[in-house]
TORTOR-530359 format. One record per atom (N, C-alpha, C, CB): residue in one letter; atom name; y negated, x negated, z. Coordinates in nm, 2 decimals, m for minus. Glycine has a CB too. Layout:
<atoms>
   rest   atom       c2       c1       c3
      a     CA        Y        X        Z
...
</atoms>
This chain:
<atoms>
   rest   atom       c2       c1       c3
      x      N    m7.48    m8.48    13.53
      x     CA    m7.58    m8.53    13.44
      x      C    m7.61    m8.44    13.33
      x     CB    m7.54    m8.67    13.39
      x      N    m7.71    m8.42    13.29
      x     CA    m7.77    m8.33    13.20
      x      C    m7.80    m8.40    13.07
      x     CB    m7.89    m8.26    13.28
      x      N    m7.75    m8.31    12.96
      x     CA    m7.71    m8.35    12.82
      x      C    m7.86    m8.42    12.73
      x     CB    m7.65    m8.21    12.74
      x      N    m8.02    m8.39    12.85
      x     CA    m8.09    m8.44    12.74
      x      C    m8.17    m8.54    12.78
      x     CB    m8.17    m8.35    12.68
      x      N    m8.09    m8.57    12.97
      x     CA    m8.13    m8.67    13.01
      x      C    m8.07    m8.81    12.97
      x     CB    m8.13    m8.65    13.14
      x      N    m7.97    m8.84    12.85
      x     CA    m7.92    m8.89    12.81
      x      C    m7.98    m8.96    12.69
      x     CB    m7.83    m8.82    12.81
      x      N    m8.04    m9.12    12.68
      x     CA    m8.07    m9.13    12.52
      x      C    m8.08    m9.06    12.38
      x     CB    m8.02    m9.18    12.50
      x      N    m8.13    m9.07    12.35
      x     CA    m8.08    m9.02    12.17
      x      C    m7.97    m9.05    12.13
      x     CB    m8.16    m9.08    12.05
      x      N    m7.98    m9.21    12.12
      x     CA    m7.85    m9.23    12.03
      x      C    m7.72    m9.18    12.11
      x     CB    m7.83    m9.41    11.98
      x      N    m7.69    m9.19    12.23
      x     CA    m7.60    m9.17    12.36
      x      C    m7.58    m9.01    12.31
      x     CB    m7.68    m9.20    12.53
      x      N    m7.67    m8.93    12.26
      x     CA    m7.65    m8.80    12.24
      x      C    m7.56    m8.75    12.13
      x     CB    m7.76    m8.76    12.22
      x      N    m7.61    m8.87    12.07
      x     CA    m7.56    m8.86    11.91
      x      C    m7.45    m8.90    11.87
      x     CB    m7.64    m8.92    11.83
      x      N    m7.44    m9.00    11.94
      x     CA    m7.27    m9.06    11.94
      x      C    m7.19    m8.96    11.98
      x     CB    m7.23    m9.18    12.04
      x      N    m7.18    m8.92    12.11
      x     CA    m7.13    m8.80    12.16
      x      C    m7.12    m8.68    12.05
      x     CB    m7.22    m8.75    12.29
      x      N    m7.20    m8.65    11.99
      x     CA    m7.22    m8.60    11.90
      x      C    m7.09    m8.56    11.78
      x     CB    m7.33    m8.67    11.85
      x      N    m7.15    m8.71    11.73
      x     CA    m7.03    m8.75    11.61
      x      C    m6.94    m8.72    11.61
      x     CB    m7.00    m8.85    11.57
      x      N    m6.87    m8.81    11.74
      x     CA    m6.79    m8.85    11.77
      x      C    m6.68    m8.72    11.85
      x     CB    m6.85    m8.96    11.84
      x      N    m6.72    m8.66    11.89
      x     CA    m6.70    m8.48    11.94
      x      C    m6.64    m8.46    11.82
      x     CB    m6.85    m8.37    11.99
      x      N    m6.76    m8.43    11.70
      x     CA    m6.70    m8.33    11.53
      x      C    m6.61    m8.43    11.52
      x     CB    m6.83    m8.30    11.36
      x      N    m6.62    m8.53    11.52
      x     CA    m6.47    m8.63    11.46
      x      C    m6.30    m8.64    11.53
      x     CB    m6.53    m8.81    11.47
      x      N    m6.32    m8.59    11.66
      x     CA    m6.21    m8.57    11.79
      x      C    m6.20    m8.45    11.67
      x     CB    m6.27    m8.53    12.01
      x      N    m6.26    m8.36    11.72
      x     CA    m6.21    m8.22    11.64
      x      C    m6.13    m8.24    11.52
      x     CB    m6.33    m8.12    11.59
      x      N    m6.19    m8.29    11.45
      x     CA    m6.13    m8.30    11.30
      x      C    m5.99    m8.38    11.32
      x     CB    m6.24    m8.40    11.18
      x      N    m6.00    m8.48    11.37
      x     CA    m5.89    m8.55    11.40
      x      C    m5.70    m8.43    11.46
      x     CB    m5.98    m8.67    11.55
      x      N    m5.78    m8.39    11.57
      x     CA    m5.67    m8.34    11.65
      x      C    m5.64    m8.18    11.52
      x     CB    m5.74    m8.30    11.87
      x      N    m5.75    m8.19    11.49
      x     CA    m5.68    m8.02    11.40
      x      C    m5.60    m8.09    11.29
      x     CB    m5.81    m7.89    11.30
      x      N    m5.62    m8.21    11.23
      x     CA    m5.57    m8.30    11.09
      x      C    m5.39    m8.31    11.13
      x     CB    m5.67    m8.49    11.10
      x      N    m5.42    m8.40    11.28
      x     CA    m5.22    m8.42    11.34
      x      C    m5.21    m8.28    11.36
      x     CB    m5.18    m8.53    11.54
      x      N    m5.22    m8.13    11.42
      x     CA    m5.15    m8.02    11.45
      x      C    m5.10    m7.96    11.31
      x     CB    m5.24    m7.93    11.53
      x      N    m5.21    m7.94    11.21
      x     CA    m5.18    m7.86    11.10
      x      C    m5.13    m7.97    10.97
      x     CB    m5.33    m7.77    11.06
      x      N    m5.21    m8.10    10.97
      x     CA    m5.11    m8.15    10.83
      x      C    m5.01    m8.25    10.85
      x     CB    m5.20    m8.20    10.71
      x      N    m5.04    m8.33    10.98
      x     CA    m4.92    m8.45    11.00
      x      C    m4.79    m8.42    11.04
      x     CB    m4.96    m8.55    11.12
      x      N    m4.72    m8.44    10.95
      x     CA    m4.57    m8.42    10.98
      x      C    m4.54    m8.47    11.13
      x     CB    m4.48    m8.52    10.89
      x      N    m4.58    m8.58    11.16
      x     CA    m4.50    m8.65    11.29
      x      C    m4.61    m8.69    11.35
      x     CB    m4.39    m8.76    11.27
      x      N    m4.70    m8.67    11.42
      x     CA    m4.86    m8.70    11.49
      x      C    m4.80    m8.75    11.58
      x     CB    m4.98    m8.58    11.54
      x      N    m4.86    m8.87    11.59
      x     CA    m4.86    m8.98    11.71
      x      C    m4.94    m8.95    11.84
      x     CB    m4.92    m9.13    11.65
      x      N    m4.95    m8.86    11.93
      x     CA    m5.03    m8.79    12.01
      x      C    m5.08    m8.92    12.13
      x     CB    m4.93    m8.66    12.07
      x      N    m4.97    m9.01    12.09
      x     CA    m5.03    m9.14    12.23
      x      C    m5.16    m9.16    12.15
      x     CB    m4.91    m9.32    12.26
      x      N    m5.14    m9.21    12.02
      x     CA    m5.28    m9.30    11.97
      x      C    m5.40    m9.19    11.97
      x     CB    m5.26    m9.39    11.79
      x      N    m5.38    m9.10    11.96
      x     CA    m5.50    m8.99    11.96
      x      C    m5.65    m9.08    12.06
      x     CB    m5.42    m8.82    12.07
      x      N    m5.60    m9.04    12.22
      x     CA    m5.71    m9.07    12.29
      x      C    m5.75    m9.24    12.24
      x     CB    m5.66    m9.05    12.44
      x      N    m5.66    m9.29    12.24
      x     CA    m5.72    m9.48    12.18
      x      C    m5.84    m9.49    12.07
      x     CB    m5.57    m9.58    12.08
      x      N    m5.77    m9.39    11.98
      x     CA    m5.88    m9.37    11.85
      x      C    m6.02    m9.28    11.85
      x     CB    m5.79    m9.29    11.73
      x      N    m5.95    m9.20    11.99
      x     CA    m6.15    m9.13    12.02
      x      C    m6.22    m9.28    12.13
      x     CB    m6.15    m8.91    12.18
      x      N    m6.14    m9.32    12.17
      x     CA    m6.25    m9.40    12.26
      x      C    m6.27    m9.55    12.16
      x     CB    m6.17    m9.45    12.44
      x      N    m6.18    m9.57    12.06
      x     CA    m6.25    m9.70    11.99
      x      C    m6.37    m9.63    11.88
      x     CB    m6.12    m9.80    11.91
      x      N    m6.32    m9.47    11.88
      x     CA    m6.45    m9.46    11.80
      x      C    m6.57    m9.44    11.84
      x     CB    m6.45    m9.37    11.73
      x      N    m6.55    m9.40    11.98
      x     CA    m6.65    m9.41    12.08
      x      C    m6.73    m9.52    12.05
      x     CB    m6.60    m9.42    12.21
      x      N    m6.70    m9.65    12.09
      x     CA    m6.72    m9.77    12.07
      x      C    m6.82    m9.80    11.99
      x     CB    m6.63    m9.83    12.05
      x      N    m6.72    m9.81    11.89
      x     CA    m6.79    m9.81    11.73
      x      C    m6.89    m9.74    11.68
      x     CB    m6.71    m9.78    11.64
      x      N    m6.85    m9.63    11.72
      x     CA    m7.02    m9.53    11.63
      x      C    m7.14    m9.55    11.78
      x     CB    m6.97    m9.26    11.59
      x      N    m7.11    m9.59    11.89
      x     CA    m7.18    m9.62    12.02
      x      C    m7.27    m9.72    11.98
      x     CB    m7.10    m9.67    12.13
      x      N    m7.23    m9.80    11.96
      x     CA    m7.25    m9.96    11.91
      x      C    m7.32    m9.98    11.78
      x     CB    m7.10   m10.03    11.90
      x      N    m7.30    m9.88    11.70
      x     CA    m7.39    m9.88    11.55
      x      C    m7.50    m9.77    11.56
      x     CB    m7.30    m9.84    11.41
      x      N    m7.47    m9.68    11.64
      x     CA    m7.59    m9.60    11.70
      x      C    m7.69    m9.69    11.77
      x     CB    m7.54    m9.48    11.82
      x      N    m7.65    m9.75    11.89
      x     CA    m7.74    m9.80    11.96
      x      C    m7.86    m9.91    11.91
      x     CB    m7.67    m9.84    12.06
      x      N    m7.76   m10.01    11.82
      x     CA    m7.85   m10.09    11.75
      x      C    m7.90   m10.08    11.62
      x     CB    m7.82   m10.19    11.76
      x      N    m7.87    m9.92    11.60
      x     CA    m8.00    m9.86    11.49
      x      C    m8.09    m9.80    11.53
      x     CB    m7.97    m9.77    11.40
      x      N    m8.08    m9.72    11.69
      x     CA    m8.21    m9.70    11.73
      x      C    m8.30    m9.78    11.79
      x     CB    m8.21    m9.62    11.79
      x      N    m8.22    m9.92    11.81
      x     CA    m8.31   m10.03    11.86
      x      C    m8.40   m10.08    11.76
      x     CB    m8.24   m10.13    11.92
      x      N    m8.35   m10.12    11.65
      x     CA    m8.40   m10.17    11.54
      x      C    m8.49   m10.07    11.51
      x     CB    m8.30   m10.21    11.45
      x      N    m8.47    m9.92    11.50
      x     CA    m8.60    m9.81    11.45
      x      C    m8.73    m9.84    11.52
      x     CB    m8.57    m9.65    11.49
      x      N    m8.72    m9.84    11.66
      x     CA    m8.78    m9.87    11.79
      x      C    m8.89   m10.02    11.78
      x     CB    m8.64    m9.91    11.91
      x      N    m8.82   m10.12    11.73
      x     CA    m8.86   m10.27    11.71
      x      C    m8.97   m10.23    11.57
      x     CB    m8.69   m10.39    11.67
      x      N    m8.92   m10.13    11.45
      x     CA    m9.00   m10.14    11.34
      x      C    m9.14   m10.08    11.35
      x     CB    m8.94   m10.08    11.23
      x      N    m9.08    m9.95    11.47
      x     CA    m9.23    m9.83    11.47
      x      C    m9.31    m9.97    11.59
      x     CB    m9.18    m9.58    11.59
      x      N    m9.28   m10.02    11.65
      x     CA    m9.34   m10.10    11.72
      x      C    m9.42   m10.21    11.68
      x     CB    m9.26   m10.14    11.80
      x      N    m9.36   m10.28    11.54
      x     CA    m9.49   m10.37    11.45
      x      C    m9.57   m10.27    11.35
      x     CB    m9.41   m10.51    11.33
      x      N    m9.48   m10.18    11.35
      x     CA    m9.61   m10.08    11.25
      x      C    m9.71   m10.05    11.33
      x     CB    m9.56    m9.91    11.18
      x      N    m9.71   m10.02    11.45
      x     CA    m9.77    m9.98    11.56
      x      C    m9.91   m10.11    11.57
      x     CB    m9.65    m9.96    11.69
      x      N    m9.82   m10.18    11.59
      x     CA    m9.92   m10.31    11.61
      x      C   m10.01   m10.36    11.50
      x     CB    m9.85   m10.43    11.65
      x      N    m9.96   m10.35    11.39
      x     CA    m9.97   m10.35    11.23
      x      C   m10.12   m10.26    11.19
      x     CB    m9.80   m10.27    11.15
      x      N   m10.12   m10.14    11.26
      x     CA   m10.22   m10.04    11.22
      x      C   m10.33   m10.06    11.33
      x     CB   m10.15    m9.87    11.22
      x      N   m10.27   m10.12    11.48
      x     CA   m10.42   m10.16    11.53
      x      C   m10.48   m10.27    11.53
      x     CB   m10.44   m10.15    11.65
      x      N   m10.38   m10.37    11.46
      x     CA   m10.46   m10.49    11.44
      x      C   m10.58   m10.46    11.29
      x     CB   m10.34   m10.62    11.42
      x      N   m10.51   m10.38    11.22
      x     CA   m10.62   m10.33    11.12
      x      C   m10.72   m10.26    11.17
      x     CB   m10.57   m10.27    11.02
      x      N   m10.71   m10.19    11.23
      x     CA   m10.79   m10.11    11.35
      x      C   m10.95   m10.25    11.38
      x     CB   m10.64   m10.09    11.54
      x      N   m10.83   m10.28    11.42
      x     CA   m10.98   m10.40    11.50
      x      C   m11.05   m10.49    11.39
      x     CB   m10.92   m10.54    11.63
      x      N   m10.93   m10.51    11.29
      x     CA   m11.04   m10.57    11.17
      x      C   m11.12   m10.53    11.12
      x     CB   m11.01   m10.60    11.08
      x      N   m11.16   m10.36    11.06
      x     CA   m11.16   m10.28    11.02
      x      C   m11.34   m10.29    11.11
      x     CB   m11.03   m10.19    11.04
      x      N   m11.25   m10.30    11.27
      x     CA   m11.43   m10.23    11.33
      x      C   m11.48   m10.36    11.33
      x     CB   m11.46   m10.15    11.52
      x      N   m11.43   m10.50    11.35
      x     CA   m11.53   m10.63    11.32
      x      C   m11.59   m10.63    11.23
      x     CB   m11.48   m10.74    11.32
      x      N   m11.52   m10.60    11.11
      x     CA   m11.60   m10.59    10.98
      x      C   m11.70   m10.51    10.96
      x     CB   m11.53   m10.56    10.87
      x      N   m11.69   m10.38    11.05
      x     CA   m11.83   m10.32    11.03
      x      C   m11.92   m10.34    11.13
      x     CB   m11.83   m10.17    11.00
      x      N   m11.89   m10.43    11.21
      x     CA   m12.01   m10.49    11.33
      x      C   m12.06   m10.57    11.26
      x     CB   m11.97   m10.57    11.48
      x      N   m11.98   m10.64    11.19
      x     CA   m12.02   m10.79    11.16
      x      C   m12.15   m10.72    11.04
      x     CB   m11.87   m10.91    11.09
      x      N   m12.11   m10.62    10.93
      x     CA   m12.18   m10.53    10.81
      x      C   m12.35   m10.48    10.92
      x     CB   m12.04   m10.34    10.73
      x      N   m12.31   m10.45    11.01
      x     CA   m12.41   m10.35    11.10
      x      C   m12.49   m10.48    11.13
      x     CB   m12.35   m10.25    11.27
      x      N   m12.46   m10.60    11.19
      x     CA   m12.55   m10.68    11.21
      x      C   m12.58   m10.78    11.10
      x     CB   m12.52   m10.74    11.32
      x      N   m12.51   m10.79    11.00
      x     CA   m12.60   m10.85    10.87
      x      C   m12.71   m10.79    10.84
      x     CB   m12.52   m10.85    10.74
      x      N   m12.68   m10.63    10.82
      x     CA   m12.81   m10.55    10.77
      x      C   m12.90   m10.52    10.87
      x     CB   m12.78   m10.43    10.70
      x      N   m12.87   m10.53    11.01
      x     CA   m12.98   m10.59    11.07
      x      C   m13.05   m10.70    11.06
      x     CB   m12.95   m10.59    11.14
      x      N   m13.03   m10.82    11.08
      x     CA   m13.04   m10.92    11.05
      x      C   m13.16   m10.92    10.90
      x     CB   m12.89   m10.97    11.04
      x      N   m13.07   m10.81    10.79
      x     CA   m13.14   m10.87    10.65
      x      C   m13.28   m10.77    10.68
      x     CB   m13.04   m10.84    10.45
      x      N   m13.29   m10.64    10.77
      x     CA   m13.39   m10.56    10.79
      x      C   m13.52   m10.68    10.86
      x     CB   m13.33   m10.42    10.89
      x      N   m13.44   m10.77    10.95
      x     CA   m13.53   m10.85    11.04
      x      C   m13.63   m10.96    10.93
      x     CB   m13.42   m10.94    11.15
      x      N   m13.53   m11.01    10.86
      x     CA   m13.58   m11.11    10.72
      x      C   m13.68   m11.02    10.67
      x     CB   m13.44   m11.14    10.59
      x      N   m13.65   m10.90    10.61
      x     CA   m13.78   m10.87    10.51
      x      C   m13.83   m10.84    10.58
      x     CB   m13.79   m10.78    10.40
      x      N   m13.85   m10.76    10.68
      x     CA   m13.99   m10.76    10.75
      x      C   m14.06   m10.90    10.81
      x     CB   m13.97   m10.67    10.87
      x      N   m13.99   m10.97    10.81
      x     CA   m14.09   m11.09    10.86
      x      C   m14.15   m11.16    10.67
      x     CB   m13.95   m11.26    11.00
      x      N   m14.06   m11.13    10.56
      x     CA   m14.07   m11.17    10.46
      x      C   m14.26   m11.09    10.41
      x     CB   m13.91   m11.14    10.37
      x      N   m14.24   m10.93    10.42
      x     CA   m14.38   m10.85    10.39
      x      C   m14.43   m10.91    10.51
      x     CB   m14.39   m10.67    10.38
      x      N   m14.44   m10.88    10.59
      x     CA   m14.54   m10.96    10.67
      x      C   m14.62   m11.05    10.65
      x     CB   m14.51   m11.00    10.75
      x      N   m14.48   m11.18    10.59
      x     CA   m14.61   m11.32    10.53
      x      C   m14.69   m11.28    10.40
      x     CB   m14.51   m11.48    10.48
      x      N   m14.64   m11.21    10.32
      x     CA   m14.63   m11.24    10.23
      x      C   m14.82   m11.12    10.24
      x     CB   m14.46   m11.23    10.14
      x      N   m14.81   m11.05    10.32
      x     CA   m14.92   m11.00    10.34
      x      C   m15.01   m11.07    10.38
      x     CB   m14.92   m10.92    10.39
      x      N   m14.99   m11.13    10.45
      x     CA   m15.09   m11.25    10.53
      x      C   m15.15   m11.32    10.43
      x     CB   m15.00   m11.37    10.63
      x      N   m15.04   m11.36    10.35
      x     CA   m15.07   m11.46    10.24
      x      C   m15.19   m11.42    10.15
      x     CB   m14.96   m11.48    10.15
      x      N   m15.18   m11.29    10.11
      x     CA   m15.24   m11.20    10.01
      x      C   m15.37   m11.22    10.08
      x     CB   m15.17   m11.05     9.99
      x      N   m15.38   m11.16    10.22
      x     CA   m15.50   m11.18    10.25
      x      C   m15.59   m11.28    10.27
      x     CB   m15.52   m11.14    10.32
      x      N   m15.51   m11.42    10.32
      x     CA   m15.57   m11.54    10.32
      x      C   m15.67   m11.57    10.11
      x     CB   m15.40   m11.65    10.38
      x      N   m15.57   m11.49    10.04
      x     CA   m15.65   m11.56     9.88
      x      C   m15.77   m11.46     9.88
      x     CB   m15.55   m11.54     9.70
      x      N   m15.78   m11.30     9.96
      x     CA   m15.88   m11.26     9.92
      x      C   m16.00   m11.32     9.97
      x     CB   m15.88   m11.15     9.92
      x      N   m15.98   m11.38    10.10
      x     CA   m16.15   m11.44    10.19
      x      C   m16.16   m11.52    10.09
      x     CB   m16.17   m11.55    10.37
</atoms>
């Protein structure tokens, strides 16, 4: 399996969790008097776990936020263009009014001159 066919967060745990094995196993060789070598592996795989598990449902939750912002910006989107349909056909609409308004109002004018 190839390292980037792998999730993000899956990457990233691995990640961590890798620099933290390291730190760990150099910590028991060079400063622990008496390193417990059984618990070693227990403590990479519960950290596994753990930073797995707080990775995954922080990229879910990132995922869930860009996803109402997402929705958030096209629902303004569409308000945005109703409002200027709705502006495009008022001032249509008020272009239709005054012209029928000069119109009468010419009619009128000419009806007082006979």
């Amino acid at each position: 399996m190839h390292w980037k066919n792998l999730p993000r967060w899956m990457r990233d745990t691995g990640s961590v969790v890798g620099a933290m094995s390291v730190l760990l196993i150099l910590y028991d060789l060079m400063l622990a008097k008496d390193p417990n070598w059984v618990l070693v592996p227990f403590q990479i795989i519960l950290a596994l776990i753990a930073v797995g598990a707080w990775s995954y449902f922080s990229y879910r939750s990132q995922e869930k936020r860009k996803l109402q912002e997402q929705r958030k910006a096209e629902a303004a989107e569409r308000r945005a263009a109703k409002k200027k349909k709705l502006a495009e056909e008022g001032a249509k609409q008020a272009a239709q009014t005054r012209a029928r308004n000069v119109a009468r109002n010419q009619q009128h004018q000419q009806h007082r001159h006979d």
